[in-house]
N, C-alpha and C positions, 0 to 999 in steps of 0.2 A: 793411130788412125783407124778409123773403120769406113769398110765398103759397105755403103746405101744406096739407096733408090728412093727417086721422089715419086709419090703418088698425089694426085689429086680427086675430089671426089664431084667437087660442081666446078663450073664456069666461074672465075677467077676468086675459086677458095683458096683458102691455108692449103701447104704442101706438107703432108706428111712425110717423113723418112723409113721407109722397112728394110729390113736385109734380103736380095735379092738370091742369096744361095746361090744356086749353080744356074740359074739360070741366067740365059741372055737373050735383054729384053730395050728394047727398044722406045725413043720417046713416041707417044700415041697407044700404044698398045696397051688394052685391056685386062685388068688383072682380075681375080679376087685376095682379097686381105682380110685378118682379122681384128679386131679394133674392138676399145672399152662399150662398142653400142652391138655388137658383132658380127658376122660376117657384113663386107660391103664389095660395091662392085667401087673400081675406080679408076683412074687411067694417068700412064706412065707421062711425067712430065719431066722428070730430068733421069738420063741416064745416068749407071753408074759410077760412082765416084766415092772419093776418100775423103770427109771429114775427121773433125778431133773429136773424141771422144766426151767433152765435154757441151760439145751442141747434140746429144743426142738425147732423149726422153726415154729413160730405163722404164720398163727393159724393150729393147727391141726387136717388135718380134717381123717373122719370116713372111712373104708373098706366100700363099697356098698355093695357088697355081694360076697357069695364065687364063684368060678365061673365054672360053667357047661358044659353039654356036646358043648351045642351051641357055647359058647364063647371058649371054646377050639380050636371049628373047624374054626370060625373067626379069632381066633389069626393062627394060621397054613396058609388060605389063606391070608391073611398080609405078613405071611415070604416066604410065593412060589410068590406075584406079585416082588416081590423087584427085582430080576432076568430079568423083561420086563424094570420094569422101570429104572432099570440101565441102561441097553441098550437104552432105548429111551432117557434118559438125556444125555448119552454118543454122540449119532447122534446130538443133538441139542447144545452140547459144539463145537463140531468139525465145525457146522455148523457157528457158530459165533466166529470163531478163537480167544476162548480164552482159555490162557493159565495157566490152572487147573485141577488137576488131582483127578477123582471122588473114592471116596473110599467106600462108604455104602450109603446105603436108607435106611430108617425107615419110617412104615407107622403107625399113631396112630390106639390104639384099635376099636376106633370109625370114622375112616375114614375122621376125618374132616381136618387132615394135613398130608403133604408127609414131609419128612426130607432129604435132601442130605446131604450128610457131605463129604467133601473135602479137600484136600492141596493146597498151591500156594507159591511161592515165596516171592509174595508181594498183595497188593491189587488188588480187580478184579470188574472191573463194568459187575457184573451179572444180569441188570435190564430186557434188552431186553431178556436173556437166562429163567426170572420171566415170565414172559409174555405170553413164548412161552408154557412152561410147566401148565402156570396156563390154558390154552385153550387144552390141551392135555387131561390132568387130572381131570380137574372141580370139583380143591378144592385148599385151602391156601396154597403154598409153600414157602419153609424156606430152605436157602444154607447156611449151618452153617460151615466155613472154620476150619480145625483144624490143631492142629501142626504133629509131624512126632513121637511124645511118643504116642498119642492118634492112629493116622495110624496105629502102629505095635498094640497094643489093641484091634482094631478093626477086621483088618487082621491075627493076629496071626502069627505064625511061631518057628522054630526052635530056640534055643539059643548055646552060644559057649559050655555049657556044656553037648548038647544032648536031654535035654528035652523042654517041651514044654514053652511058653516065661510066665514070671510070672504074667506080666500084661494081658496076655488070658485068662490066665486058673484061678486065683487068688488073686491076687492083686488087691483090690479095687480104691488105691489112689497112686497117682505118691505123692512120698518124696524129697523133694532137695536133689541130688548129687554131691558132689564137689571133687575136683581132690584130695583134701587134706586125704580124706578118704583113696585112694589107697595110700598113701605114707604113711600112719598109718600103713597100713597092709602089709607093704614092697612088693608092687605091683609093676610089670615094669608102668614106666609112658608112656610105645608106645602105643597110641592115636587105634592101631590097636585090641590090647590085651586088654583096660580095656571098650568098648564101644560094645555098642548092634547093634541088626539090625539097630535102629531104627537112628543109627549114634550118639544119646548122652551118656553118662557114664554109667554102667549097674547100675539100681536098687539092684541087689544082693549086689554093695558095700556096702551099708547102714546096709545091715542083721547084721554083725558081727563088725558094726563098736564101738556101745557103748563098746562091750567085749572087745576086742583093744586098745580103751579109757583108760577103767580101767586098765587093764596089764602093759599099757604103764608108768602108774603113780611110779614115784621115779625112772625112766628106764634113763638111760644117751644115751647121742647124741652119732652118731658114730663120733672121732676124738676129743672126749671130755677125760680129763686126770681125768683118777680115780687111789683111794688106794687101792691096793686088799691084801689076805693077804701072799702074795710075792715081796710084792714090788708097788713103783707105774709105772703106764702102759695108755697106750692110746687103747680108745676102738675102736676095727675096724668092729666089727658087735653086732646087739643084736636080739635075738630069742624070741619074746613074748610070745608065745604062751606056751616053753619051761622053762620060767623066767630065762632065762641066756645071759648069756652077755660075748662072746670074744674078750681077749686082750691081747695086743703086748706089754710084758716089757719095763722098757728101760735097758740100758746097766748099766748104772753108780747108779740106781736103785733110779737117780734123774731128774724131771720131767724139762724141759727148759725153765726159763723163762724170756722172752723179758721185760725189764725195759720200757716202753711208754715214760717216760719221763726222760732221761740221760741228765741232764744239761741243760734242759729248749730246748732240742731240739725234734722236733715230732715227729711221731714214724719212720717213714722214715730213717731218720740220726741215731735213733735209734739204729737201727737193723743195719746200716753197724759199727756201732762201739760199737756192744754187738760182745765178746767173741766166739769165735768158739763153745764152748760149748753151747752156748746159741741162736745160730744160726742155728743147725743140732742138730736136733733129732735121737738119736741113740737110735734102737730098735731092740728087739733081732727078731730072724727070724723064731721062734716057737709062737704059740698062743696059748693061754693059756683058760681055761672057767671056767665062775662062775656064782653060784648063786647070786640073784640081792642082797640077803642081804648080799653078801660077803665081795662087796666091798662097799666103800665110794667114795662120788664126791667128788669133787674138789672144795667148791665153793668160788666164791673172796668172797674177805670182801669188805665189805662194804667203802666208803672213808668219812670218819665225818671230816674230817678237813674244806673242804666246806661250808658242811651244816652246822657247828658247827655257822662259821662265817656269814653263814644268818641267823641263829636265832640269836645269838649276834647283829646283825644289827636292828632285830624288836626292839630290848630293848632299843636301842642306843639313843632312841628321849623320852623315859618313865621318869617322875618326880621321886622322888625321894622316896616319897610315896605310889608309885605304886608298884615299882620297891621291896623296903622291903617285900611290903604286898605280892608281889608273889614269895620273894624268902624264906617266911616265910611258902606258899606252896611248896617249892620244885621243883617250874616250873622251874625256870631259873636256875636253877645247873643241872635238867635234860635234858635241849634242848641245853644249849651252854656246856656244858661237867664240868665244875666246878669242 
């Protein structure tokens, strides 16, 4: 186990871990650190503690010291020049017609690097736009393009439910979202309603998605034919959050079902010569609701006649000796049905 300290450097960044040495240092308190971009100012978010040695990022180096009135007011004029130098990297994009849209500057605590961070479409030759800024500023510059989750991060903003966006104010780390989460949670799938400023799928779907997960488990599809205890029924909605599930009886209090295979013909030909009964679904025009351990699914059975005949087919080439010795374990009356 090793003893860390969490730092952070913006409003709801990644936490770094450094070794805190002898000092004792409290959550909020302002340090300086040294770091692959180097010296930074940043401030203490988790006291110290014992992690394992394998959540750490070798090597790990030390806090330099806590940090004072001076570096205070150094970090402060750092975040008032960023406002010029927007502006002057803005005059100096427009001037080389390229097509890039500037979002923030960062300037390190020790002044030896400027940061732009930016959007584009696609690739941008910013070499001449290096050039110009390196003779402005007279120091290292770095145009670090980003995507458009990081832009709303950056910039901040409103979200659909009023408050302020979770990756500003919060949110350390962007999580994979995928479409399949809002269909867990019986979300509209309009592109308009489940998606953030920032144009991809809200991060909040993720919050409630394990809860969902689990609810969902032993839950029947909607149009799936369950037993309930009235009768069997087709389900036309399910409630997770509720554990219930509504369903549409049927008439004849018998569930319909399509033969696949009627005299070696496929399902097709099938179905124009299954039975009216078997053809239309008659269901009562009341819905009915249950708890999930109400009802029972429906589930097929399984077809072993197939498989019975590929494992029959393994044995088929086996001497005769073999064949005893494993049916003396039981294998082969278990796998071909015996």
């Amino acid at each position: 186990m090793v003893k860390v300290i969490g730092v952070r450097f913006k409003t709801a960044g990644k936490v770094y871990y450094f070794d805190p040495g002898e000092l004792e240092l409290q959550t909020g308190a302002n340090v300086i650190v040294e770091t692959a971009r180097g010296m930074e100012f940043g401030t203490v978010t988790m006291e110290p503690m014992l992690v394992p040695e394998e959540d750490i990022v070798a090597p790990l180096k030390r806090i330099v010291r806590v940090a004072c009135e001076e570096d205070y007011r150094q970090h402060q004029e750092n975040v008032k020049k960023k406002e010029k130098a927007m502006a002057l990297c803005q005059e100096k994009i427009d001037k080389h017609g390229l097509v890039m849209k500037l979002i923030d500057v960062e300037y390190t605590f020790d002044k030896s690097k400027i940061i732009f961070y930016f959007t584009a479409d696609g690739r941008v030759d910013f070499r001449e736009l290096v050039k110009d800024l390196a003779g402005v500023f007279k120091m290292r510059i770095e145009l670090r393009q980003i995507g458009v989750r990081d832009e709303a991060k950056m910039l901040g903003g409103i979200g659909s439910c009023g408050r302020s966006l979770c990756c500003h104010s919060w949110l350390a780390d962007f999580e994979p979202v995928s479409i399949k989460m809002a269909k867990v949670q019986n979300l509209s799938l309009n592109p308009a309603k489940i998606s953030g400023i920032c144009g991809r799928l809200m991060c909040c779907l993720k919050y409630e998605n394990d809860i969902y997960m689990e609810l969902r488990k032993g839950m029947p599809d909607i149009g799936e034919k369950v037993k309930t205890p009235d009768g069997f029924g087709k389900v036309v909605e399910t409630v997770l959050l509720e554990n219930k599930i509504k369903v549409r009886l049927y008439v004849d209090d018998v569930p319909p079902i399509v033969n696949k295979r009627r005299g070696g013909k496929n399902e097709k030909d099938a179905k124009k010569d299954a039975r009216p009964e078997e053809q239309e679904e008659k269901l009562t025009p009341d819905i009915y609701t249950y708890k999930k351990e109400e009802i029972k699914r429906m589930e097929k059975r399984r077809d072993r006649s197939k498989e019975n005949r590929d494992n029959a087919n393994i044995f088929a080439g086996m001497d005769a000796a073999t064949k005893k010795e494993m049916e003396e374990l039981g294998f082969i009356y278990h796998c071909i049905g015996k």
